[in-house]
N, C-alpha and C positions, 0 to 999 in steps of 0.2 A: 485132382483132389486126392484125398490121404486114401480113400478106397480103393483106389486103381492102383498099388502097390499091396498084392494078398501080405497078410500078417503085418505088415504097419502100422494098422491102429491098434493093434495088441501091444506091439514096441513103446507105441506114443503111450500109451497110457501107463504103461508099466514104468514111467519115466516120472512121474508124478504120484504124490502122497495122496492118499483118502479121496483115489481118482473115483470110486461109487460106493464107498462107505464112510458114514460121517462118526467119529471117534464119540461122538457122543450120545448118538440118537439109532446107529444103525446102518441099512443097506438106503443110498439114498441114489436120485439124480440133482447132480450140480449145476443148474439153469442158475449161477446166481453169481458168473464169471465178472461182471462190471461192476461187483461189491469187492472185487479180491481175486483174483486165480487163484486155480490150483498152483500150490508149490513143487517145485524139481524138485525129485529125492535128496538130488546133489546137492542143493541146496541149503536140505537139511543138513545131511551129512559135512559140508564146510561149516553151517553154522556152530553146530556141535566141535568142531574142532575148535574155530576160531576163538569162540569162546573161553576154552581152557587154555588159551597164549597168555603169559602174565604180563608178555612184554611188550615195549611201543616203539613206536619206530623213531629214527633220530638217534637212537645208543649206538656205541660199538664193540658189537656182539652178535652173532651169526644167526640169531632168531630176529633182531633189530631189521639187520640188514635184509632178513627174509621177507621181510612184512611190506617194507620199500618195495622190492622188486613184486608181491603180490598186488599192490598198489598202481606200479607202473603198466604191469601187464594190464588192468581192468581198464584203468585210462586207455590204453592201446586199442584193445578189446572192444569201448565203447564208441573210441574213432571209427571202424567197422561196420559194426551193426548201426550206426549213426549216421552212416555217410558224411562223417566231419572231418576234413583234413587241415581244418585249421580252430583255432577256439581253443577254446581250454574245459573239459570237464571238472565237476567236484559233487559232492556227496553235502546234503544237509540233513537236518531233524525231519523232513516229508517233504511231497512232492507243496501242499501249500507253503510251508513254510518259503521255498525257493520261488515260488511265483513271486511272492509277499517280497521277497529282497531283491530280485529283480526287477520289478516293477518301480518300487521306492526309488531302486539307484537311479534307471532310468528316468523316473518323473524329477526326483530332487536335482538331478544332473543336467535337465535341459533348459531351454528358456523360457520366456512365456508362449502361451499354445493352449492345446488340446492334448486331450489324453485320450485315443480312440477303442471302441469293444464295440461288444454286440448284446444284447439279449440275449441270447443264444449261450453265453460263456455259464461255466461254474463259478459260485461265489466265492472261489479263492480267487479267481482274476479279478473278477466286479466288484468283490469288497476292497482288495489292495488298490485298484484303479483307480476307488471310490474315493477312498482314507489318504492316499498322497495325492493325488491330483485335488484336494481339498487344501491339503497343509501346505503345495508347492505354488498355490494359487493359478492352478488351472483346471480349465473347464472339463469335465467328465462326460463326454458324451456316448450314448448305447444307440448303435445301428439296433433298427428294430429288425428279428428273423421271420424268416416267413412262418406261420405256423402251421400251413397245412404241409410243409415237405420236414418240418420240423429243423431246419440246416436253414445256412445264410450262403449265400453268395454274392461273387463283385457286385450284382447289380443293388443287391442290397445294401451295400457301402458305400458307391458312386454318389448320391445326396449329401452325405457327410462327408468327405475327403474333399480336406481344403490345405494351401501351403503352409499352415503353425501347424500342424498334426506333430506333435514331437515323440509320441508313442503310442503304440498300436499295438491291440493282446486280442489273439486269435485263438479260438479254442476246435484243437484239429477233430474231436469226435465227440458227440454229447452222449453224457452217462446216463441222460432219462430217454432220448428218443432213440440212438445209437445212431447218428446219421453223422457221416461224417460232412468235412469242411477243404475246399480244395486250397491248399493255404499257398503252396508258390502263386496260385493266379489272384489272389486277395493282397499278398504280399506287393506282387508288380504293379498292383494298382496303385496302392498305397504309394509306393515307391515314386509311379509318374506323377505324383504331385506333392510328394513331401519328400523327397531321396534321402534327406539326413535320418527320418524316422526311425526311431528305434522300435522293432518288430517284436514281440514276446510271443509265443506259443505255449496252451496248456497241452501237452500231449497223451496228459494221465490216461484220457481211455483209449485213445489208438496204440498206443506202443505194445498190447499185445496184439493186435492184429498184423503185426509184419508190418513192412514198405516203409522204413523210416528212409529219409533220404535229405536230411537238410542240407546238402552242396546245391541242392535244386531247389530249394523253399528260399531263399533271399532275405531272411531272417537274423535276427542278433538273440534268441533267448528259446533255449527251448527245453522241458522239466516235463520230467516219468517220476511216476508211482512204481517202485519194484516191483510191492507188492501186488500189482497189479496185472505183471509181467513177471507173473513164474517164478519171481525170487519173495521175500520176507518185509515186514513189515518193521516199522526203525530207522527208517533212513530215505533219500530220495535222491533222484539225481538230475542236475541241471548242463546244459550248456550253454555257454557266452562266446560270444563272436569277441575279435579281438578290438574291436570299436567299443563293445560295450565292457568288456573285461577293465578296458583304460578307463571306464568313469570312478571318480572316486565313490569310494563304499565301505566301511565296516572291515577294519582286520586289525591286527596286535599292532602297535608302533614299530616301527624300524621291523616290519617282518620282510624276511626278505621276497622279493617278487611281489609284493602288494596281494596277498590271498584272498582266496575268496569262503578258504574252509577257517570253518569258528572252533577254534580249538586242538585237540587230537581227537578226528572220527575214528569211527570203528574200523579196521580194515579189512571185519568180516565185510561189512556192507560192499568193497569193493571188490572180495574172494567171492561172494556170490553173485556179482553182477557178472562177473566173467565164466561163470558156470551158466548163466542164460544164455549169454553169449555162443558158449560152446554148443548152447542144446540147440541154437537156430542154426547154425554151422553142421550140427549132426543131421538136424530133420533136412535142410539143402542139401546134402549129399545125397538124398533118396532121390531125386528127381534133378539132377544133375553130374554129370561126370569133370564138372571144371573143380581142378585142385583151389583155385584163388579163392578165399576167405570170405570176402565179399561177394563175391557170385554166387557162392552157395547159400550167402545170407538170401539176396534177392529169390533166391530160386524156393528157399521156406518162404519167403511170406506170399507167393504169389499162390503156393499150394496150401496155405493156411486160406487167403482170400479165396480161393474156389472153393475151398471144403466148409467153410462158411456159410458162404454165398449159396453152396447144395442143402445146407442145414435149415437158413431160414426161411430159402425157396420150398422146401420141405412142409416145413411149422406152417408157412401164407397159403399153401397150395395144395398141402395133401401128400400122403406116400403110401405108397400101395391102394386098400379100401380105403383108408380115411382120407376124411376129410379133414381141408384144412382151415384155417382161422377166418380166411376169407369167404369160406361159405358155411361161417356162423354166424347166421343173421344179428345174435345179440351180442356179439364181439365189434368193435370199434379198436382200428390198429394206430396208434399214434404216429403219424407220417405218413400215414396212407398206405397202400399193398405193396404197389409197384415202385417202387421208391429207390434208387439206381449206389442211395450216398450210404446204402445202411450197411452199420457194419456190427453183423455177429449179435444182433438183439435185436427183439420185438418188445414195445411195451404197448398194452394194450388194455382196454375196458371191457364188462359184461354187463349189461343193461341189466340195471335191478338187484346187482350184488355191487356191494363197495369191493372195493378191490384188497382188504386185508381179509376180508372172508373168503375170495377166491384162494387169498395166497396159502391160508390157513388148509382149504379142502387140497387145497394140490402137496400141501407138505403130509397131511392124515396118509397121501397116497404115494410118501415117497420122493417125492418132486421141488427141491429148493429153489424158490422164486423170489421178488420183492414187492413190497409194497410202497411205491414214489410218492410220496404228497403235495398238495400244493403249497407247501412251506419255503423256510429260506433257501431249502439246495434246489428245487424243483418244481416253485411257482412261476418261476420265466417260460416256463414251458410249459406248463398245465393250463395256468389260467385263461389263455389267448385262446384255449379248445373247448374253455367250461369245463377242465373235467377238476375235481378235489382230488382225487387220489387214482393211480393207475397201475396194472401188473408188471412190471419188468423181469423179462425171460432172456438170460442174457448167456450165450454160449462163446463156446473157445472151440478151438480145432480137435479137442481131444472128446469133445462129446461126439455122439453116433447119433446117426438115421434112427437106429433102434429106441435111443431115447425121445427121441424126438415123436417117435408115433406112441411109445407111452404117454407123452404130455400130453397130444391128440386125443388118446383115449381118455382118460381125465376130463380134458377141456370139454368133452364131449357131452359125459356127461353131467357136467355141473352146466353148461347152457342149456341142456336138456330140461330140467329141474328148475331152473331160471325161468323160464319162461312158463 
């Protein structure tokens, strides 16, 4: 983990804007990483540049041709930390909007079937799934997830996988439980009974927790939120296997290469995807000595997942005198304590406090948290538990043990008072 390197989490953090003050309110803690990251400096700093380029790419002229080659590197950039070595990347309007056009291509493009999901998924896959497997005249159907692990797995899809399955949208980490989803071995399933299936993946809330690796997930679609991964909001990014790249889709006539980008994008959005890139590339270097680019990717995300994984082993279980969530009798942790698939968040209840007044007393003390409802983005997942509304405590690698026993102390005493 990031602790076992002295001075390293001063580095990390120094690496990031308004890593413990919020621009508008003050000295704060950022428990509220699954609404948004924190942004790279760098980030900023390319956005601020890009922005004042007057020029677009395609002229011939040496700012033109700059923009291309800025372009090319990000693409390259994202075959890396992607583990993609074939597909094609591109940049749209967000990370829904790109499920939404993926999803469409794939449903209008195949035959008659099914269209496969979960319960489990955010309603950018479930609505798209919903709206074209309607208009394409196929049947929509939702694997129900388990609600007390809060996550799905193969056995949970095994009932519904049948040979018309013509597409299937997997969501690799839920933003109200944080539990992730094992997606190569849901993929292979799929696979042994529909092999032509076109496979989608939301990856919006995993992608900052490290370990992308699509050469190993057996997939054709897979779409990040930047802004959710340390870069800025305005844009998203997708990738297509070259099966589904070939279906027909939406682009200028006679463009050449049959595109998949609507327009001329920003080519900050691709100047700062290659600045995350670099930062996972800088944090691997701390805990490895391999020069290769991709080994140093793997070797950040494994030291983001432990230092995680200490974070919310932390918050369930206590550090130092406190205690922790699990031994607050009027706390209820959604997915349960021990829960192997969480990643980097707790969301949780307090018996007798709706959970925007917890959110309210923890922000009075500094502490930015959320409040989930059981509404359109987050009734798939509430209601199956009884609850209306829930806390979500959602960290990144750059928060500290130290925040974490502030939350503690907080939590403390508002169960205290609860009861």
């Amino acid at each position: 983990m990031l602790t076992s390197k002295p001075g390293l989490m001063d580095e990390v953090r120094a690496r990031f804007a308004h890593v413990d003050q919020c621009p508008f309110d003050g000295p704060r803690i950022f428990f509220e990483n699954a609404g948004g990251a924190l942004t790279l400096n760098s980030v900023v700093e390319t956005s601020a540049k890009m922005a004042a380029i007057p020029d677009n790419q395609g002229r011939d002229n040496p700012a033109a041709h700059a923009l291309v080659a800025m372009i090319d590197k990000a693409k390259a950039d994202m075959r890396i930390l992607f583990n993609a070595p074939d597909g094609q990347f591109f940049v749209g309007e967000s990370g829904t909007e790109l499920l939404f056009r993926l999803i469409r291509t794939a449903t209008v493009a195949t035959p008659a079937g099914r269209v496969l999901g979960s319960t489990l998924e955010h309603p950018a896959s479930r609505s798209a799934a919903h709206k074209w497997a309607e208009i394409a005249g196929k049947t929509h159907v939702l694997v129900a997830h388990n609600a007390n692990t809060a996550s799905v797995d193969v056995a949970d899809y095994a009932p519904e996988l049948t040979a018309d399955t013509q597409v299937a949208t997997i969501l690799h980490t839920s933003p109200v439980s944080g539990m992730g989803v094992d997606v190569a071995a849901i993929a292979k399933s799929i696979r042994a009974v529909a092999p032509d299936c076109f496979i989608i993946v939301d990856g919006i809330q995993h992608a900052a927790h490290g370990q992308l690796d699509i050469a190993s997930y057996g997939i054709d679609g897979y779409v990040v939120s930047p802004y959710k991964v340390f870069s800025r909001h305005g844009y998203g990014v997708a990738w297509v296997s070259d099966r589904l790249a070939a279906l027909p889709h939406e682009h200028l006539l006679n463009a050449p290469g049959e595109p998949w980008e609507m327009g001329t994008r920003d080519t900050g959005s691709y100047a700062t995807f290659s600045d995350v890139v670099a930062y996972f590339e800088w944090l691997g270097g701390k805990f490895t000595d391999d020069t290769d680019r991709r080994a140093r990717i793997v070797a950040a995300g494994k030291a983001i997942h432990a230092h995680e994984k200490a974070l919310t082993d932390a918050m369930l279980h206590g550090t130092g005198n406190l205690k922790g969530l699990a031994d607050m009798p009027s706390v209820t942790v959604v997915g349960g304590i021990d829960n192997p698939r969480r990643e980097g968040l707790v969301s949780l209840s307090v018996t007798g406090l709706p959970a925007p007044e917890v959110v309210t007393r923890l922000r009075e003390k500094g502490i930015r948290t959320h409040t989930r409802k059981a509404d359109h983005y987050s009734s798939n997942i509430l209601d199956p538990i009884g609850l209306e509304t829930c806390v979500r405590v959602s960290m990144c690698h750059y928060n500290t043990e130290a925040e974490v026993a502030q939350f503690l102390e907080v939590m403390r005493d508002i169960t205290q008072q609860a009861t």
